[in-house]
ZADOGU-730239 format. One line per 2 residues: number of its first residue (from 1); their letters; for each residue x, y, z of C-alpha. Coordinates in Angstrom, 3 decimals. Example, Ala and Ser with C-alpha at 12.3 -4.5 7.8 and 13.67 -1.06 7.14 Angstrom:
! ZADOGU-730239
1	as	12.300/-4.500/7.800 | 13.670/-1.060/7.140
//
This chain:
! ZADOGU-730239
1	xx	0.000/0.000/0.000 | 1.326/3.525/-0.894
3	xx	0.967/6.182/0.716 | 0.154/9.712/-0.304
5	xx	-0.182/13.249/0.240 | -2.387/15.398/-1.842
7	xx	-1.912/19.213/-2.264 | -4.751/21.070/-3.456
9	xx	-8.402/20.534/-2.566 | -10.227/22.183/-5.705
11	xx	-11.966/20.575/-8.788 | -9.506/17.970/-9.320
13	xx	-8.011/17.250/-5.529 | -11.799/16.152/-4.598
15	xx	-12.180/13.957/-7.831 | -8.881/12.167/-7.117
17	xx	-10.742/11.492/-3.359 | -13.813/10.284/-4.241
19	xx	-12.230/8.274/-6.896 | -10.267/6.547/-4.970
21	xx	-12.923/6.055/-2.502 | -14.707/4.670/-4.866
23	xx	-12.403/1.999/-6.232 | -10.871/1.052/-2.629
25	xx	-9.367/-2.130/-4.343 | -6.372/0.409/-5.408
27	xx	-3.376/0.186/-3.704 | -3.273/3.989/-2.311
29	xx	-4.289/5.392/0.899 | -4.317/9.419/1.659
31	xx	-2.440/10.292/4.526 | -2.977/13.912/4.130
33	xx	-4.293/16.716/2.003 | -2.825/20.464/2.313
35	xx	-4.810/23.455/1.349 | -4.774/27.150/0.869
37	xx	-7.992/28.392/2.182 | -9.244/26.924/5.648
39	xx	-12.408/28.601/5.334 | -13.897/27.391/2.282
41	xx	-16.770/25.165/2.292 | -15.679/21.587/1.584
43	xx	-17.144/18.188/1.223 | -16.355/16.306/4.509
45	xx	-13.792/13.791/4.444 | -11.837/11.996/8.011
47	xx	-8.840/12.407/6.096 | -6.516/14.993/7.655
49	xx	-6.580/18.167/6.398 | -3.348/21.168/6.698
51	xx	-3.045/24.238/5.643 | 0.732/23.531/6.209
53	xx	2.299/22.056/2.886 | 5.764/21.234/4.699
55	xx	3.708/19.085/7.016 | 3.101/16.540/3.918
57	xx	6.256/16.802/1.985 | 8.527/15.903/5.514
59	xx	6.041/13.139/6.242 | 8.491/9.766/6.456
61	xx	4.956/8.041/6.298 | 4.523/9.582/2.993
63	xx	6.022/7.807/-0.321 | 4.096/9.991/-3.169
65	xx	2.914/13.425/-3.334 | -0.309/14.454/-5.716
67	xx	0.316/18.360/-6.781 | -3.107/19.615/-8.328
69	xx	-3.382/23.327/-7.637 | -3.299/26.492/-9.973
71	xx	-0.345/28.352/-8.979 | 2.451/27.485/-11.232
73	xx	4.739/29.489/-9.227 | 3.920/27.853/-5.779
75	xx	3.691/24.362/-7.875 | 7.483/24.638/-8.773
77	xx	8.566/25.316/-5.080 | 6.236/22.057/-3.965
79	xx	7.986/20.034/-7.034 | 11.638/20.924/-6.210
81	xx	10.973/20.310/-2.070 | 9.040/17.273/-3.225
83	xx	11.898/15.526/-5.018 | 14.397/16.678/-2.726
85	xx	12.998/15.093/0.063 | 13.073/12.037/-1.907
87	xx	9.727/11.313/-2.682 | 7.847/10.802/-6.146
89	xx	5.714/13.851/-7.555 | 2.842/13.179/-9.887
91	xx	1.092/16.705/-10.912 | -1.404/18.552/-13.384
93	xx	-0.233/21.474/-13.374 | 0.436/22.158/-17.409
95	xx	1.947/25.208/-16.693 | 4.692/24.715/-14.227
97	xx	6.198/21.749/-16.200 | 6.088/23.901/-19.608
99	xx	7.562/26.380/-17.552 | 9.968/24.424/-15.719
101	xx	10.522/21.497/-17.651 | 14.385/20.971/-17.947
103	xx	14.906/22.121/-14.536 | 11.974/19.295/-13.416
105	xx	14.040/16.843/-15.517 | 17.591/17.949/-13.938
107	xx	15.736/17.440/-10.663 | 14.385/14.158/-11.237
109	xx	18.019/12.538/-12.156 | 19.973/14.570/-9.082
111	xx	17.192/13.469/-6.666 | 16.678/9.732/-8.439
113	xx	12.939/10.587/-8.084 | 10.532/10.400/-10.730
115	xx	7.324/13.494/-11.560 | 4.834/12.398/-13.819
117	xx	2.325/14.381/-15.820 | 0.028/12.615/-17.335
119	xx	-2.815/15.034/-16.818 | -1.379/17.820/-17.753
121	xx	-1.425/17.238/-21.527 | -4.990/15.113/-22.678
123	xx	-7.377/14.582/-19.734 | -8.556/10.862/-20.038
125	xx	-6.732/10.538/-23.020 | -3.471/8.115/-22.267
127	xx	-1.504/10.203/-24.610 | 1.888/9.883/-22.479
129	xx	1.781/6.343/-21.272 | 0.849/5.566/-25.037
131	xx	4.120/7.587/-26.303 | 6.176/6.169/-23.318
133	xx	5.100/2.476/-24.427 | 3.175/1.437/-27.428
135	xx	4.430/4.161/-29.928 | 8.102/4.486/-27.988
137	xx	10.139/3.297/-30.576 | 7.730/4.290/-33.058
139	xx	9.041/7.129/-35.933 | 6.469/9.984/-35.914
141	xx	5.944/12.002/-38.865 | 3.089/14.126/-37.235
143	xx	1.104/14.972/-34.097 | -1.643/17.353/-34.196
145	xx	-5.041/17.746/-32.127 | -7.658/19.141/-29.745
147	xx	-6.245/19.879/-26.698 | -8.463/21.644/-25.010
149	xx	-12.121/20.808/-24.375 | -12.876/24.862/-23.399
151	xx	-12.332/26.131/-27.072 | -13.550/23.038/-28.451
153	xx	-17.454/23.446/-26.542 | -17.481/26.945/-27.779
155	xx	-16.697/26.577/-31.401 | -19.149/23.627/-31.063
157	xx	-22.158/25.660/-30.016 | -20.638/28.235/-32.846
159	xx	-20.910/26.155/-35.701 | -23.370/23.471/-33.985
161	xx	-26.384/25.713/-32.946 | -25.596/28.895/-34.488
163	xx	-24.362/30.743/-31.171 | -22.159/34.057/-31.181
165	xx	-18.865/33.490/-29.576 | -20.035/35.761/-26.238
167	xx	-23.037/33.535/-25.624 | -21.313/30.193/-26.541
169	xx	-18.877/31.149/-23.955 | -20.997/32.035/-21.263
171	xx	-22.941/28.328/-21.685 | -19.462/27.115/-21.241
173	xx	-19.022/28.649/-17.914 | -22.500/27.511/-16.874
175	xx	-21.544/24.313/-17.364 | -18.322/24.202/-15.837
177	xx	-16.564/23.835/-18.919 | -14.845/27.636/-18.512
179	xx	-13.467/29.150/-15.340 | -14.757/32.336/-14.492
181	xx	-11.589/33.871/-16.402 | -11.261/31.499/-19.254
183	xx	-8.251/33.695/-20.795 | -5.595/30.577/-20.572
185	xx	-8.238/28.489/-22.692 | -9.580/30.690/-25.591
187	xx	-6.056/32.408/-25.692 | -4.632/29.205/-26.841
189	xx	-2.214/29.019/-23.961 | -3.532/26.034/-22.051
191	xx	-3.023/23.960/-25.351 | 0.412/25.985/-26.043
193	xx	1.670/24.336/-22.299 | 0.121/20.892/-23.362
195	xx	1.877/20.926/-26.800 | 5.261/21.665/-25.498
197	xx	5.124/18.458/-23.215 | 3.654/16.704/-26.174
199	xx	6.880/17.889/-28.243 | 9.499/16.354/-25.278
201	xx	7.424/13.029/-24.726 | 7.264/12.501/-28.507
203	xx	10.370/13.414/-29.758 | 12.531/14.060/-27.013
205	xx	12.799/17.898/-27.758 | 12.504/20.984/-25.016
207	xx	11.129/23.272/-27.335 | 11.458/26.942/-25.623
209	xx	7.807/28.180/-25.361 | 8.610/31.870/-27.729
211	xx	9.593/29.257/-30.360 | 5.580/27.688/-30.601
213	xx	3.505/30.267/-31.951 | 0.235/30.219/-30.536
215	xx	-3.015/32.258/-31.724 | -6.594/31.673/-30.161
217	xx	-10.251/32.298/-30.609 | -11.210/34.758/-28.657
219	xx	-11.364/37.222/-31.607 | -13.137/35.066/-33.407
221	xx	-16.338/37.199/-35.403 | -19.138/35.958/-37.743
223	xx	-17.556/37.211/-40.544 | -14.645/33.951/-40.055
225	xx	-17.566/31.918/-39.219 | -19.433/33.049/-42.060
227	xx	-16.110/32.477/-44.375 | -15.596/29.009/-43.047
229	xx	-19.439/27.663/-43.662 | -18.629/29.302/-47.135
231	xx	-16.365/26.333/-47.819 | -18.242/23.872/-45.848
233	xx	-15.399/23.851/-43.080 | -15.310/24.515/-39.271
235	xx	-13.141/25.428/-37.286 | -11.120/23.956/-34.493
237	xx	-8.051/24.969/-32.411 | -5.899/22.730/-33.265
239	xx	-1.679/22.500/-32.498 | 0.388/20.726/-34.554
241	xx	4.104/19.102/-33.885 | 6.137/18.764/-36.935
243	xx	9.395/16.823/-37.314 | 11.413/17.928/-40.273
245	xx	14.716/16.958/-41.673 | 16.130/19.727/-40.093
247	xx	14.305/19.780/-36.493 | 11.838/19.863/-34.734
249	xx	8.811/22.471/-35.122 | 5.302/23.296/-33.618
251	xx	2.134/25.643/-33.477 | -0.882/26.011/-32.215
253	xx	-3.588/27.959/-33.964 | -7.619/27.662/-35.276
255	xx	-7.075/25.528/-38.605 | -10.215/25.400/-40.867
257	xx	-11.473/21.596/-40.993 | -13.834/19.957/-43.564
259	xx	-15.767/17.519/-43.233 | -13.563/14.398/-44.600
261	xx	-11.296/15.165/-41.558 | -12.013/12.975/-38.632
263	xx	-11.642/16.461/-36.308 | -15.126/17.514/-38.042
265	xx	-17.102/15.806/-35.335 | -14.979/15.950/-32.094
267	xx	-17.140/17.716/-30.514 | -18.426/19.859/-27.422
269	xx	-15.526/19.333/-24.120 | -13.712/16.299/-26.003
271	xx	-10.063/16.085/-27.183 | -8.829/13.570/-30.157
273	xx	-4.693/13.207/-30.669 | -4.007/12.163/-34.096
275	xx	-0.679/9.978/-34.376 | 1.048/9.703/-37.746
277	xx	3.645/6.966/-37.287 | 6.215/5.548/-40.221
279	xx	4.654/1.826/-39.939 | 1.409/2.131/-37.845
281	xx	-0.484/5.148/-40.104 | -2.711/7.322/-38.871
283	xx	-4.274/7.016/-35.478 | -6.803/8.634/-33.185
285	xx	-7.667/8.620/-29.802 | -10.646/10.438/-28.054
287	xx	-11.507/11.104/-24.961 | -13.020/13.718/-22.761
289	xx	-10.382/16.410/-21.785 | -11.381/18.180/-18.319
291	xx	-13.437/17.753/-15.535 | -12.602/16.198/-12.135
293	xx	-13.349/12.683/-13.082 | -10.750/12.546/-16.478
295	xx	-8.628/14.249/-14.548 | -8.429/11.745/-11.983
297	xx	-8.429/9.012/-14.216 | -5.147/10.275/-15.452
299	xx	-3.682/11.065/-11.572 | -4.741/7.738/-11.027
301	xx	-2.783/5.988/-14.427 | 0.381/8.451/-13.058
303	xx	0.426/6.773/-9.492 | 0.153/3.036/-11.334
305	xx	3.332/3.739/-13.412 | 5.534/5.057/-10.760
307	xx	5.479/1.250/-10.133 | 6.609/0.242/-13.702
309	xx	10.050/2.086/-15.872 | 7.975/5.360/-16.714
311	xx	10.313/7.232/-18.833 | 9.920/11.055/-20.154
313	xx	11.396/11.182/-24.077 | 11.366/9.684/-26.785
315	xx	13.282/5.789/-27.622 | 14.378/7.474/-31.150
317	xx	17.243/10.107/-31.239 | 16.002/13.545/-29.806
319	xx	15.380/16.293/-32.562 | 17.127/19.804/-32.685
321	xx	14.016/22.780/-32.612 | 13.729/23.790/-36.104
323	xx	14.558/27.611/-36.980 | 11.594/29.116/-36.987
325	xx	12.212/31.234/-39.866 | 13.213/27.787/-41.992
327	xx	9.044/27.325/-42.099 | 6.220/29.012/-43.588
329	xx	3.016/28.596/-42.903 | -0.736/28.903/-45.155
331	xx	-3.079/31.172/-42.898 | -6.129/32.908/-42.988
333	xx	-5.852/36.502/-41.410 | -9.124/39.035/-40.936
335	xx	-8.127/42.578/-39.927 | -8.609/46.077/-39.976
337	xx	-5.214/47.343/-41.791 | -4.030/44.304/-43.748
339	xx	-3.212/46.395/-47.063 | -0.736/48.372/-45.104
341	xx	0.929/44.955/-43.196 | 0.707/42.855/-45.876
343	xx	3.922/42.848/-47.435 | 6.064/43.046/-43.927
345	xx	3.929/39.430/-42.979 | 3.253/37.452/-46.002
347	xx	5.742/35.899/-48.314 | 2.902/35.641/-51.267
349	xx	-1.053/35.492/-51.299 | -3.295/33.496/-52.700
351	xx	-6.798/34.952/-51.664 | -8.084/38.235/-50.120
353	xx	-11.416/40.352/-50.276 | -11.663/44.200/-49.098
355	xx	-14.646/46.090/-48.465 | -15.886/49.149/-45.723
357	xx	-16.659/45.964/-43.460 | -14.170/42.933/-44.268
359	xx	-10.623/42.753/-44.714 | -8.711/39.347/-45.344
361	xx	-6.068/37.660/-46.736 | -4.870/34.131/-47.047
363	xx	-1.242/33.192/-48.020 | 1.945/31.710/-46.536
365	xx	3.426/33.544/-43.865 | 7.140/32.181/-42.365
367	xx	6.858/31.480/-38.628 | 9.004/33.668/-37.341
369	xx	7.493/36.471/-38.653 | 3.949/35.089/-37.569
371	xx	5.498/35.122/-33.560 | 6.576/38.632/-34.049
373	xx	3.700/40.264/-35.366 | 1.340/38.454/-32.723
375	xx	1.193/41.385/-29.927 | 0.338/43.941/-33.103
377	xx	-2.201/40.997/-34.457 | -4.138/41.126/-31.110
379	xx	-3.774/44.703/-30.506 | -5.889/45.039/-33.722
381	xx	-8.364/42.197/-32.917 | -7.080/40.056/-35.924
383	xx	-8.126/36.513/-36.215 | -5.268/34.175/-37.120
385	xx	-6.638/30.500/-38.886 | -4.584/28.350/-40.689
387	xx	-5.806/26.260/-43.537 | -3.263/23.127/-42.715
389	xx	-0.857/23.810/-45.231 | 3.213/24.598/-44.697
391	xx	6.521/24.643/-46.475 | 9.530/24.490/-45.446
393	xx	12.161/27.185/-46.739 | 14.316/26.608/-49.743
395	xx	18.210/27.447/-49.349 | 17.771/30.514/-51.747
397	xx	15.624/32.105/-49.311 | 11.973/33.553/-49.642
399	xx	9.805/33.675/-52.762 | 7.926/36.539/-52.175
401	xx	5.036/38.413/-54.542 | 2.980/41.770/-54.426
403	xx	-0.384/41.674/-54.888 | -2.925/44.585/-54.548
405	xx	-6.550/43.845/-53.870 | -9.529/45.615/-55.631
407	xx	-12.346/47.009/-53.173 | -15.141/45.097/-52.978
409	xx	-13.982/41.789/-55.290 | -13.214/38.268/-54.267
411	xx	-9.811/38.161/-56.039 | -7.181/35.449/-55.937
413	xx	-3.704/36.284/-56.931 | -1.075/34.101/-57.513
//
């Protein structure tokens, strides 16, 4: 029987309780749980309750400790007194390991203690385990998906029921499926944290967070809804991990979706992972991606491989992070002064349409250039989409092209 300590009493802390109350068979009993806030209301439980995190972490009687609370900050302090005291960490806090994750790592091999993150990255979905043991040795040409069931329930009641984004998003917080500030959601960010763990399990690579460009849907209008029923498409946020022959490379924007692409109908809070593998083709798994009881699920499947050779990487050679300026990407962007931009973002365009109302452009954009103009695309309440499409750079450099739009036509330029 193993003992543990749990550290946070929210959403999650309770589902990982009554979970394991649930399914007493498991070999786990809670010594202790450690909270911020002694005078919240809280489900009663005999299990001892501190406000006094030290108490748990310098408990001999205690072999694992369960970090599930929101402050990445605070997280990092529990993770590095956790390990040092010699005991295993198992956490879902996305943002601390992004954050943190080679110093987590350097941690893990001083101390000879093991931190596992399953939930962190997909929820109920396995994803790690999987990439730790069936697909280890596996070559992986591609990893995209839905990461995030927040963004995913909102363009769902978008495209689904005809909702505006304001009134999507407020269903989503009545139904738990938002937090009161859902900025780390519809910002992309929670899936930008998810997809750099992704990157390091998969291929072995710490890619530095300013090198993943990352757009999200929060100034989404009806005019890029209206454009994407247009073409019988949807949309979904969707990152994507790209190996190359030169390294390494990721993002994580809105990509347009049709309806032959098995993303079409993930819908509402659910994630999918799509695996494309050298010798096992193209592979999806789906599962529900928030919520107590997924999350649980995947504390749970943590505390069941500290038993077995959990490993973080990849069994092929580790990848070097592509340059981001070595790839260009095809993207979709709806602003207010595109004309006067254009030339400084895109390399050539293939589609645009002014009027008073509507300005757009679609064309290939290089990466780099994509992650610099992103404070001056928000600042104007731009929408970023990408169609799916990317190139990587030829040796001579850029191909670029000027094209001038006419008001008030549908014009494609090549």
């Amino acid at each position: 029987m193993k003992r543990i300590g749990i550290i946070g009493l929210g959403c999650v802390g309770q589902g990982l309780i009554d979970y394991l109350e649930q399914q007493p068979q498991l070999p786990y009993y809670v010594q202790g749980i450690a909270i911020k806030q002694g005078h919240k209301k809280r489900k009663h439980t005999t299990i001892p309750i501190t406000m006094a995190v030290r108490t748990l972490i310098d408990d001999p009687a205690i072999d694992i400790i369960v970090e599930v609370i929101d402050d990445a900050e605070a997280a990092y302090g529990i993770a590095k007194a956790t390990l040092l005291a010699g005991k295993e960490l198992v956490t879902a806090n996305k943002k601390m390991v992004a954050l943190y994750l080679s110093e987590l790592l350097e941690l893990q091999d001083t101390a000879g203690k093991r931190i596992l993150f399953e939930a962190a990255v997909g929820g109920s979905i396995p994803i790690l385990s999987l990439l730790d043991g069936y697909y280890r040795d596996e070559p992986l040409t591609r990893i995209r998906g839905i990461l995030n069931g927040t963004s995913n329930y909102v363009l769902t009641k978008i495209f689904n029921d005809k909702m505006d984004y304001p009134r999507a998003l407020r269903q989503a917080q009545q139904k738990g499926y938002a937090e009161s500030d859902p900025t780390n959601d519809v910002s992309g960010k929670d899936a930008w944290y998810k997809t750099k763990l992704l990157a390091y399990q998969a291929y072995g690579t710490d890619l530095a967070l300013d090198s993943i460009f990352h757009y999200g849907i929060q100034q989404l209008t009806p005019d890029d809804v209206q454009y994407a029923r247009s073409k019988n498409q949807r949309i979904k946020l969707t990152p994507l991990i790209v190996p190359t022959p030169s390294g390494l490379v990721a993002w994580v924007v809105p990509h347009f979706i049709d309806g032959s692409d098995p993303f079409f109908s993930i819908d509402n809070e659910y994630n999918c992972i799509q695996l494309d593998g050298q010798f096992l083709g193209q592979q999806h798994i789906t599962g529900k991606g928030a919520g107590a009881w997924p999350t649980a699920s995947a504390l749970i499947a943590d505390l069941q491989r500290l038993s077995q050779a959990a490993q973080h990487g990849s069994g092929n050679a580790p990848l070097d992070p592509l340059d981001t300026s070595a790839i260009s990407i095809e993207v979709y962007i709806r602003g207010p002064q595109l004309l006067q931009n254009s030339a400084a973002v895109f390399e050539d365009v293939s589609e645009g349409y002014m009027d008073d109302h509507l300005h757009y452009l679609i064309g290939f954009v290089r990466l780099d250039r994509l992650i610099a103009q992103k404070p001056t695309l928000e600042k104007q309440a731009c929408m970023v989409i990408a169609t799916g499409r990317y190139r990587l750079q030829n040796k001579a450099g850029d191909s670029t092209s000027t094209a001038v739009l006419k008001k008030s036509a549908m014009v494609a330029i090549v």
